[in-house]
C-alpha positions in Angstrom: 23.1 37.5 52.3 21.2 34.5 53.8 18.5 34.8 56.6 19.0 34.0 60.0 17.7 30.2 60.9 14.7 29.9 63.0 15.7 28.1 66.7 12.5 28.2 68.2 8.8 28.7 68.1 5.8 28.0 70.4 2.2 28.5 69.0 0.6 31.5 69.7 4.0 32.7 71.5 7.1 33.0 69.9 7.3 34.2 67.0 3.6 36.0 66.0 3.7 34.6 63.2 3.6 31.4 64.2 1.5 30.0 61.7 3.4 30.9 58.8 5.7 28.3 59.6 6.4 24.5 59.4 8.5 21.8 61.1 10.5 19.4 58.9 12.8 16.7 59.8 15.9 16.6 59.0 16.4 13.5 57.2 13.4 13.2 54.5 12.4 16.5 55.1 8.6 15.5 55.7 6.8 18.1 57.1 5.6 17.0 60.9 2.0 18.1 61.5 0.4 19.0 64.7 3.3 20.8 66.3 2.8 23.3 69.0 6.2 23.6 69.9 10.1 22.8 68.6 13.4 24.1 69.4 15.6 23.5 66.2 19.0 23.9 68.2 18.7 22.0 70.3 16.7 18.9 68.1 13.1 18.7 69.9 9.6 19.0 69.3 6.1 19.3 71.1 3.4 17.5 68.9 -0.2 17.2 70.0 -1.4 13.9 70.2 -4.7 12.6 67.5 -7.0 10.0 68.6 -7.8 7.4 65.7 -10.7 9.4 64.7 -8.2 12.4 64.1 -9.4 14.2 67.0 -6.8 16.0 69.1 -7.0 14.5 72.7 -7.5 15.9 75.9 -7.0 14.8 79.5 -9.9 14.4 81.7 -9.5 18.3 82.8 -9.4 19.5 79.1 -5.9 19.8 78.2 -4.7 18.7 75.2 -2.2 15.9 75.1 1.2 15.8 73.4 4.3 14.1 73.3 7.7 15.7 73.3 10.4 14.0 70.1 13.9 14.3 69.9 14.8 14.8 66.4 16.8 16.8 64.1 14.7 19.2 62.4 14.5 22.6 61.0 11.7 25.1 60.9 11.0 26.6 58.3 8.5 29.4 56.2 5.8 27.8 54.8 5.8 27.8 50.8 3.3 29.7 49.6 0.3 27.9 46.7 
C-alpha cells in the first residue's frame, strides 16, 4: 500500500509537521532550500529571498521577502542521518 502524496504545505500551518519535510524539483530532484510555502498539484512554490551575505531579507516594515516559482516539484519526508 503506498502513502498518500503530499499537495501542500505552509510553514508553521499546514501540516504541523512542517519541518519534517523538503521540496524537491522534479527534474534533478535537488532539494530547494528556503521554502515557506509549495503547492505540489498544482507546480508552485513560496521561497524566501537571501541577501548575498545569506541573510534572509526583509522590507522596510520587517517582512520577509520571497518570490513565488512555478515548477514541478514534489514534497517530500525528509530522510533521516
Amino acid at each position: 500500500m503506498t502513502e498518500k502524496p503530499i499537495l501542500y504545505v505552509k510553514a508553521g500551518k499546514v501540516p504541523a509537521n512542517w519541518r519534517d519535510l523538503v521540496v524537491k524539483r522534479v527534474a534533478g530532484g535537488r532539494v530547494i532550500p528556503d521554502v515557506v510555502e509549495a503547492d505540489a498539484f498544482n507546480g508552485w512554490f513560496v521561497q524566501a529571498i537571501r541577501d548575498k551575505a545569506g541573510k534572509v531579507e526583509r522590507s522596510p516594515g520587517g517582512a520577509m521577502r520571497t518570490r513565488r516559482v512555478e515548477a514541478k516539484i514534489k514534497i517530500v519526508v525528509r530522510e533521516k542521518a
